[in-house]
N, C-alpha and C positions, 0 to 999 in steps of 0.2 A: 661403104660397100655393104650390101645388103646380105644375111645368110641366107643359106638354103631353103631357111621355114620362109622366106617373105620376109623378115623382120630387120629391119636398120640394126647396125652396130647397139649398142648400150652408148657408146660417146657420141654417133651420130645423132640418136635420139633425145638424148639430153642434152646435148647442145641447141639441137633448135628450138627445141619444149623450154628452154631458159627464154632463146628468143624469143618465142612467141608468146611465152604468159610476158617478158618487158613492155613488150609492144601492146599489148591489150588491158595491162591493168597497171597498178600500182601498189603491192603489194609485197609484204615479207611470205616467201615461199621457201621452199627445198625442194627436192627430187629424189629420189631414193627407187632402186633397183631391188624390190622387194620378192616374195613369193606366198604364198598361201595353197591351198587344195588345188586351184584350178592353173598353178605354176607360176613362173615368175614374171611379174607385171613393173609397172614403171608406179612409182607413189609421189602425186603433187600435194605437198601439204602445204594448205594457205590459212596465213592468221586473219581470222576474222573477229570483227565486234561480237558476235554473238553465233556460235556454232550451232544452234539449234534453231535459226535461222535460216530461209532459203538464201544461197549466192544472188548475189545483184545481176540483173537479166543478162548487163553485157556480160559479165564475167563467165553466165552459166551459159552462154551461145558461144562464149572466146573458146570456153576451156573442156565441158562438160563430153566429150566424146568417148566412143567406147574404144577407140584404137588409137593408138597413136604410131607412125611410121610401123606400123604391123605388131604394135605391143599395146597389151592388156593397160588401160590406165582408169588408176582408180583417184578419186580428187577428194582429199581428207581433211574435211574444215579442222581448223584450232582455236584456242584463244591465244589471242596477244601474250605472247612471253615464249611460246610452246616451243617456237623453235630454238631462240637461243639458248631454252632450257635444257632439254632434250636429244638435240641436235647440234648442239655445242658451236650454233653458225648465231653471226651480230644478226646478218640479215641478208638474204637473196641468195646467193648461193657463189 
């Protein structure tokens, strides 16, 4: 059910943001329900070979959007380990 602003649930929208980065890539990621200055936004973090690197074209057409079900999504390269370090997850979510 969507609120008032426009915006999917937080379970709505991470659930099918799981779906849809499964279906588009293959990859160790998270999601996280983050905030900063401009409020609370949805946070994809994917492990990558080299974070200073651009994402692979499909990845950055699958995933790279400025909304997601009406939330702020920002997509946070890592390196390989980030998440189950940090994130205390083996892997995917």
């Amino acid at each position: 059910m969507a609120n008032l602003d426009g915006k999917a649930s937080e379970e709505e929208a991470e659930h099918k943001l799981k779906l849809h980065v499964r279906r588009t890539s293959n990859v160790k990621y998270n999601i996280k329900f983050e905030s900063d200055d401009g409020g609370k936004h949805i946070a994809l973090y994917v492990e990558v070979e080299d974070p200073l690197a651009p994402l692979p074209a499909a990845d950055r057409e699958a995933w790279v959007v400025h909304t997601w079900m009406g939330w702020r999504l920002i997509v946070l390269k890592a390196p390989r380990g980030y998440i189950k370090a940090f994130h205390k997850r083996e892997e995917g979510f």
